[in-house]
ChimeraX commands (.cxc) that place a marker at each C-alpha (Angstrom):
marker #1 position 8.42,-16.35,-14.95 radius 0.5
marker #1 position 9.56,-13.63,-17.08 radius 0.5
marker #1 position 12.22,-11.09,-16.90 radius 0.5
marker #1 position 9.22,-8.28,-17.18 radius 0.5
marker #1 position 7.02,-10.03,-14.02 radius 0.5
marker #1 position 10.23,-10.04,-12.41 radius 0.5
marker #1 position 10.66,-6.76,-12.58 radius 0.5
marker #1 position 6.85,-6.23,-11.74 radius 0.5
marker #1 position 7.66,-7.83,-8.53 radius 0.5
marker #1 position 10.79,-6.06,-7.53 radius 0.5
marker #1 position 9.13,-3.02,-8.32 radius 0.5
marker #1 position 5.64,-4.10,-6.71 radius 0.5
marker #1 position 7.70,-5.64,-3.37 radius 0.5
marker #1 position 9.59,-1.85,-2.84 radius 0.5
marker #1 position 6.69,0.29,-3.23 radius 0.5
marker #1 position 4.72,-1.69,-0.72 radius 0.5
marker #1 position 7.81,-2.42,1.18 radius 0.5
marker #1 position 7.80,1.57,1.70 radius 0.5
marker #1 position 4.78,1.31,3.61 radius 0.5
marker #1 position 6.34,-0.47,6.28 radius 0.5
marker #1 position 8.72,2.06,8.28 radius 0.5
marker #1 position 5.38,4.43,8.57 radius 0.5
marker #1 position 2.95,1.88,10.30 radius 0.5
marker #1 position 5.78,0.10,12.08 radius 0.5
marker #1 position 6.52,4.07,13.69 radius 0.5
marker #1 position 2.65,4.03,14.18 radius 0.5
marker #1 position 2.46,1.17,15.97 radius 0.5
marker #1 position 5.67,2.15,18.08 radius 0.5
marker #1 position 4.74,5.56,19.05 radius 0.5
marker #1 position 1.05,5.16,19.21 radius 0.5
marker #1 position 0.63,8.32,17.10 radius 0.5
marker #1 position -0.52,9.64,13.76 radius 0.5
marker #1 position -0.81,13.26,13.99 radius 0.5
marker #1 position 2.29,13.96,11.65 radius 0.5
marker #1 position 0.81,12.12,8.51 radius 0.5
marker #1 position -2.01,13.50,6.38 radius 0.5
marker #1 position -5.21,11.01,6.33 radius 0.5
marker #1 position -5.81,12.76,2.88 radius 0.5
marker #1 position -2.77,11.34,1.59 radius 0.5
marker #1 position -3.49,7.90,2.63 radius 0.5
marker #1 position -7.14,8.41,1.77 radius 0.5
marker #1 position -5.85,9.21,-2.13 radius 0.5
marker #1 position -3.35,6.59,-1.60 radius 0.5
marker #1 position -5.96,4.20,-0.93 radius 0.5
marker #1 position -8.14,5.19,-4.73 radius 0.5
marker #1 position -4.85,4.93,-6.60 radius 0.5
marker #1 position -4.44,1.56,-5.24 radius 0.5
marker #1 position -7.81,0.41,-5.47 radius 0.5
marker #1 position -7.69,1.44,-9.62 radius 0.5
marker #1 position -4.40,-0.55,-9.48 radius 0.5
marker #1 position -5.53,-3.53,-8.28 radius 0.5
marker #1 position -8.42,-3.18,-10.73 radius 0.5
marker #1 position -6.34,-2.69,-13.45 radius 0.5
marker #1 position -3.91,-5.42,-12.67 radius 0.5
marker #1 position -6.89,-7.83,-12.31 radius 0.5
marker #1 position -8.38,-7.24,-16.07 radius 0.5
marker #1 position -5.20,-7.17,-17.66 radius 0.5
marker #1 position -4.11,-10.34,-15.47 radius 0.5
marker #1 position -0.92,-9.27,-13.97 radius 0.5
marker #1 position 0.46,-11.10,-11.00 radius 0.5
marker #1 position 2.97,-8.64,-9.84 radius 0.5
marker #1 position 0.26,-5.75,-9.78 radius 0.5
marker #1 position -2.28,-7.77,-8.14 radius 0.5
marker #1 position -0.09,-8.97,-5.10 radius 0.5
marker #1 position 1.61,-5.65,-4.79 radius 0.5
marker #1 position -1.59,-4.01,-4.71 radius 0.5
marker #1 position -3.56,-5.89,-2.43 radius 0.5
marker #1 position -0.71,-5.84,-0.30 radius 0.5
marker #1 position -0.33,-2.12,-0.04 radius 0.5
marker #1 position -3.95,-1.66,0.38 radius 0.5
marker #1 position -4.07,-3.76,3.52 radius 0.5
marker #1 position -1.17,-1.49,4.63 radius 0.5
marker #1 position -2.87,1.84,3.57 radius 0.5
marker #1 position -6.11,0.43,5.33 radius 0.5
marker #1 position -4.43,-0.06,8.30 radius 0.5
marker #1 position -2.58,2.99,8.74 radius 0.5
marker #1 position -6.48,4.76,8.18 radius 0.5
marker #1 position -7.58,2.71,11.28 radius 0.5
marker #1 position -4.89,4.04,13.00 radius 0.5
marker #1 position -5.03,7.46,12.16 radius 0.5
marker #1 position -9.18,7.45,13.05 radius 0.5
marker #1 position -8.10,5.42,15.91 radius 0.5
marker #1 position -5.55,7.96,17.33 radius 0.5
marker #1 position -7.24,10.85,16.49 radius 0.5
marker link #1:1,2 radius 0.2
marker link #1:2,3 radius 0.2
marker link #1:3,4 radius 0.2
marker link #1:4,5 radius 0.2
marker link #1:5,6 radius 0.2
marker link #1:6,7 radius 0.2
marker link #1:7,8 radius 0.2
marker link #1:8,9 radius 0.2
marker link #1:9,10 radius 0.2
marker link #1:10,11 radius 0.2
marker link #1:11,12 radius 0.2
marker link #1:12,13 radius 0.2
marker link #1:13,14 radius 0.2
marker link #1:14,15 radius 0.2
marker link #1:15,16 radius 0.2
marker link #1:16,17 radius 0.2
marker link #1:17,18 radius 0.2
marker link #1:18,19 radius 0.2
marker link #1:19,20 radius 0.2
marker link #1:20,21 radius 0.2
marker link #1:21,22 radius 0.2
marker link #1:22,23 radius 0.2
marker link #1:23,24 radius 0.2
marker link #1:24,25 radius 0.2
marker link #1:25,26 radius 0.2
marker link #1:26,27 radius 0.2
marker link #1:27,28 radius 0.2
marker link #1:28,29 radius 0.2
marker link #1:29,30 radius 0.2
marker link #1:30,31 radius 0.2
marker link #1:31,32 radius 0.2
marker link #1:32,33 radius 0.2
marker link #1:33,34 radius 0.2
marker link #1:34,35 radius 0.2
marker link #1:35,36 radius 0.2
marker link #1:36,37 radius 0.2
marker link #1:37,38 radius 0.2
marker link #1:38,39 radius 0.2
marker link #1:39,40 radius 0.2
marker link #1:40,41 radius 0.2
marker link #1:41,42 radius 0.2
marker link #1:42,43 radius 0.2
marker link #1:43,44 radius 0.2
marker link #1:44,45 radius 0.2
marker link #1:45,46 radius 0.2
marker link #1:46,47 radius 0.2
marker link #1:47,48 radius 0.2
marker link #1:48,49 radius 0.2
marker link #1:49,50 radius 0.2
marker link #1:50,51 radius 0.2
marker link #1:51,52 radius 0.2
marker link #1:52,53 radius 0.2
marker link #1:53,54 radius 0.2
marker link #1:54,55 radius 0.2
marker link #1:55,56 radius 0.2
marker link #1:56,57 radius 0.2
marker link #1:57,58 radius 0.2
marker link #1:58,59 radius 0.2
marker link #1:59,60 radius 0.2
marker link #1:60,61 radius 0.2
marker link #1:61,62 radius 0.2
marker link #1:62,63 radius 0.2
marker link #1:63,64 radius 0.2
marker link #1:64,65 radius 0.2
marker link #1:65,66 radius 0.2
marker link #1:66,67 radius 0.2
marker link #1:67,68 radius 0.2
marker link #1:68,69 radius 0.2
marker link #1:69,70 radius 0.2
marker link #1:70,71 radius 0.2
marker link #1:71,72 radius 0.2
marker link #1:72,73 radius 0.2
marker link #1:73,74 radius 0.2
marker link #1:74,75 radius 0.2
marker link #1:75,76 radius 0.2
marker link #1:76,77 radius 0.2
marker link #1:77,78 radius 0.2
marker link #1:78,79 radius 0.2
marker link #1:79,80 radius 0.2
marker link #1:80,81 radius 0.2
marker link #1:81,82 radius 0.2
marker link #1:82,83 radius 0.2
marker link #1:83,84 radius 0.2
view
């Protein structure tokens, strides 16, 4: 593995690692109505053209980070339409 898809995966690993805190509090406190669906709904697109993006160009790092945060993202939606 190279230095660069090491990086990718440090870099992939704390951006989805961010994700965490919000739907652990979400799944604590049983509530959503202090985060913006919006946000998670853009999120979500950004993510999606990621994971597209890593796909054609074959990137490991950007594909596992990706689909990673997406599940996250997707879950925190369900939880916001589910505690709305």
């Amino acid at each position: 593995m190279s230095i660069i898809d090491c990086l990718g995966l440090i870099a992939g690993g704390l951006s989805t690692g961010s994700l965490v805190p919000q739907l652990i509090r979400i799944i604590k406190i049983k509530s959503t109505k202090d985060i913006s669906l919006e946000m998670f709904l853009i999120s979500f697109l950004g993510l999606v053209c990621w994971l597209a993006f890593g796909i054609l160009i074959k990137s490991i790092p950007i594909i596992v980070s990706n689909v990673l945060s997406i599940s996250m993202v997707i879950t925190i939606i369900l939880y916001k339409l589910k505690y709305k």
